[in-house]
C-alpha positions in Angstrom: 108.3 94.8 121.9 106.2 97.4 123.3 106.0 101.2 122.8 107.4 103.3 125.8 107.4 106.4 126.6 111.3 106.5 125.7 110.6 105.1 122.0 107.5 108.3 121.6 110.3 110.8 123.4 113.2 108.9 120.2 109.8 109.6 117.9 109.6 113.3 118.7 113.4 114.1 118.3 113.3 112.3 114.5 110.3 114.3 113.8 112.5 117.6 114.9 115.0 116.3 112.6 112.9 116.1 109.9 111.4 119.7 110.3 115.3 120.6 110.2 115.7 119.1 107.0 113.1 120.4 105.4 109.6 118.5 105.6 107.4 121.2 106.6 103.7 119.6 106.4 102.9 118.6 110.1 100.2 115.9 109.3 103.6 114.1 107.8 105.4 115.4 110.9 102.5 114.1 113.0 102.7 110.7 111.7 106.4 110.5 112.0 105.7 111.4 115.9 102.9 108.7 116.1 104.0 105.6 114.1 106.2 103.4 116.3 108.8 102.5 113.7 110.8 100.2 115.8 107.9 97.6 115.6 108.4 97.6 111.9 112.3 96.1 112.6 114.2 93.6 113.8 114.2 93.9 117.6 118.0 93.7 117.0 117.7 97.3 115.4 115.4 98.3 117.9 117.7 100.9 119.8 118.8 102.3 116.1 114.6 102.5 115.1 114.5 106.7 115.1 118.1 107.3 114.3 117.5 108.9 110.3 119.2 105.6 108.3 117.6 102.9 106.2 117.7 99.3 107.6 117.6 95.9 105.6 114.3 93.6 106.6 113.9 90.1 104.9 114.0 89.4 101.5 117.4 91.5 100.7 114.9 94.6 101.1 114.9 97.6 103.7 113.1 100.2 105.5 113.3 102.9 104.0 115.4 106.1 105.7 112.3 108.2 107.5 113.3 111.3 106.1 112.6 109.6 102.4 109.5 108.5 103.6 108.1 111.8 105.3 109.7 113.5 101.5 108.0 111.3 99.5 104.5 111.4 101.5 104.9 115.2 101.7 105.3 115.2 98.2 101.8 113.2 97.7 100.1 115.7 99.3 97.4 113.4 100.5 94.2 114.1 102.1 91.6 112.4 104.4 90.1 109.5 102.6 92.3 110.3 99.0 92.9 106.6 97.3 96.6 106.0 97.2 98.1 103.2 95.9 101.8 102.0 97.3 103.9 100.1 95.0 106.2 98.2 97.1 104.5 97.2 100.9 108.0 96.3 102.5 108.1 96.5 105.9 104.6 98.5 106.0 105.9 101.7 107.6 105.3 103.3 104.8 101.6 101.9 105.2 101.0 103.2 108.6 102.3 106.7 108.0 99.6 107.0 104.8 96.7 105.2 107.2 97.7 107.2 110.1 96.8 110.2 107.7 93.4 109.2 106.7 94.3 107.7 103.6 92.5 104.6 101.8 95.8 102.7 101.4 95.9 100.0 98.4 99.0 98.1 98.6 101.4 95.7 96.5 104.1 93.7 98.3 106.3 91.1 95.1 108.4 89.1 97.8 106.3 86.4 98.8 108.3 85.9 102.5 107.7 89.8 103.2 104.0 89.9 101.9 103.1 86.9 104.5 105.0 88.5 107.3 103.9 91.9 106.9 100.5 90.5 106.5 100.3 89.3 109.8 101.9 92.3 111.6 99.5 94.4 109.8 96.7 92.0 111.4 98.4 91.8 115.0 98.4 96.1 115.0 95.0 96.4 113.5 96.3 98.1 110.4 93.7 98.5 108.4 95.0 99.1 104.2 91.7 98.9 101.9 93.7 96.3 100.1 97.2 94.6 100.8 98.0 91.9 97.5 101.1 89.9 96.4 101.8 90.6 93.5 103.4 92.6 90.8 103.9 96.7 91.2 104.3 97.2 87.6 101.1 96.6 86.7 99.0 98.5 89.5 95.8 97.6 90.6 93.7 98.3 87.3 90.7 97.1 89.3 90.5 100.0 92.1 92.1 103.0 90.5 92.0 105.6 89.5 94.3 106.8 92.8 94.4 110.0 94.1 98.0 109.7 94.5 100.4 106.6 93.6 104.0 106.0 95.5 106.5 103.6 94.4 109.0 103.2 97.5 111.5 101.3 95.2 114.1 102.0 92.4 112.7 102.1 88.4 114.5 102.6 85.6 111.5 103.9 83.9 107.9 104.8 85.0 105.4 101.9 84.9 102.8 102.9 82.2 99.9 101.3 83.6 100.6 103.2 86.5 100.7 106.4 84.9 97.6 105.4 83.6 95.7 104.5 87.1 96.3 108.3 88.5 93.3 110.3 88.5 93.5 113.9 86.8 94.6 116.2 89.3 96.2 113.6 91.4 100.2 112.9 92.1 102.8 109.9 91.4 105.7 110.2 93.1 108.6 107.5 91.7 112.3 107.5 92.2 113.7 107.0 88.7 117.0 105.7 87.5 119.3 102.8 88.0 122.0 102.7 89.9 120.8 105.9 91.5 117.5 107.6 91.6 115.7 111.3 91.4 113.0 111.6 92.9 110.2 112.2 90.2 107.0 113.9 91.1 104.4 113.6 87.7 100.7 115.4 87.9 98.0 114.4 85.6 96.7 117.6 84.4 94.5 116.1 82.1 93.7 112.7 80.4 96.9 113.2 77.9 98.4 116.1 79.9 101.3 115.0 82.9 103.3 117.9 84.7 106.4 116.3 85.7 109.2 117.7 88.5 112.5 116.4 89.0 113.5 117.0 93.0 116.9 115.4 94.1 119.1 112.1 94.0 117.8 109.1 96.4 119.2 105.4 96.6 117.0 102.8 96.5 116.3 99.1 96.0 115.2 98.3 92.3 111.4 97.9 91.6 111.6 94.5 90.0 108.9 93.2 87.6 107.2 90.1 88.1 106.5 88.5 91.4 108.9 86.4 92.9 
């Protein structure tokens, strides 16, 4: 599959949808415009790539719906060079929208078949994360925080202490929370003991499972 000047024209039109539902910061926007999402799928999907729907990829996961991903990166407010820490690699669109935006990008992927795959797409479109591991989300990745921001792109039914624990003060962790569906939970450490915590909207998402599969 390559990336046409048709797929950048689909690109633009999503990202003029997103502005109209509400994303407003343009290095989201920008991203949205630049990342070629229809890589990230089955060629079988590949006409469907910048319609605004999630799509399932192996492993009984998906890719997320773009306008969650532009809301939850929005909502990370990250910065050239901030550490963030993604729980949940999946496809690695996510990924690429965080790297395209000058982030240091740590990553965790559980499902052994998607960890290997996107592995090697990652290597094959020079996609650079500071760190891309199997493993489990739960517990973070102790070694390299504290993160300037954390996102989990999957469903918990609580929030991960040890993740809460990896954020540096000031910075953001944004986690859909809840079972069969999620809100969208944005929690800022304010100080060592200290989280601000906002509650913004229902999402649907696959369940953040603990343990590596």
């Amino acid at each position: 599959m390559k990336d046409t000047l048709k797929h950048r024209g689909m690109r633009n039109k999503l990202a003029k949808l997103l502005a109209k539902k509400g994303i407003t910061d343009e290095k989201v926007l920008d991203a949205i415009r630049t990342v070629p999402r229809h890589l990230f799928l089955d060629s079988s999907f590949e006409d469907h790539a910048y319609q605004d729907k999630a799509f399932p990829i192996e492993a009984d996961q998906t890719i997320s719906q773009p306008y969650t991903v532009a809301f939850q990166t929005e909502l990370l407010q990250v910065k050239p060079n901030d550490a963030i820490l993604e729980i949940g690699t999946g496809s690695g669109y996510q990924t690429a929208i965080l790297l395209h935006m000058g982030a240091k990008v740590f990553t965790i992927e559980r499902q052994q078949e998607l960890f290997k795959k996107t592995n090697l797409f990652f290597k094959k479109m020079n996609y650079r994360p500071k760190k891309f591991v199997f493993g489990d989300g739960y517990k973070g990745m102790p070694d390299n925080a504290p993160f300037d921001g954390i996102i989990v792109t999957a469903g918990a039914p609580e929030v991960p202490k040890a993740l809460m624990s990896q954020l540096k003060v000031g910075g953001r962790l944004v986690i859909p929370v809840g079972v069969d569906e999620q809100i969208m939970t944005v929690y800022r450490r304010k100080s060592e003991k200290e989280f601000e915590k906002q509650e913004l909207g229902l999402f649907r998402f696959v369940p953040l499972l603990e343990d590596k599969n």
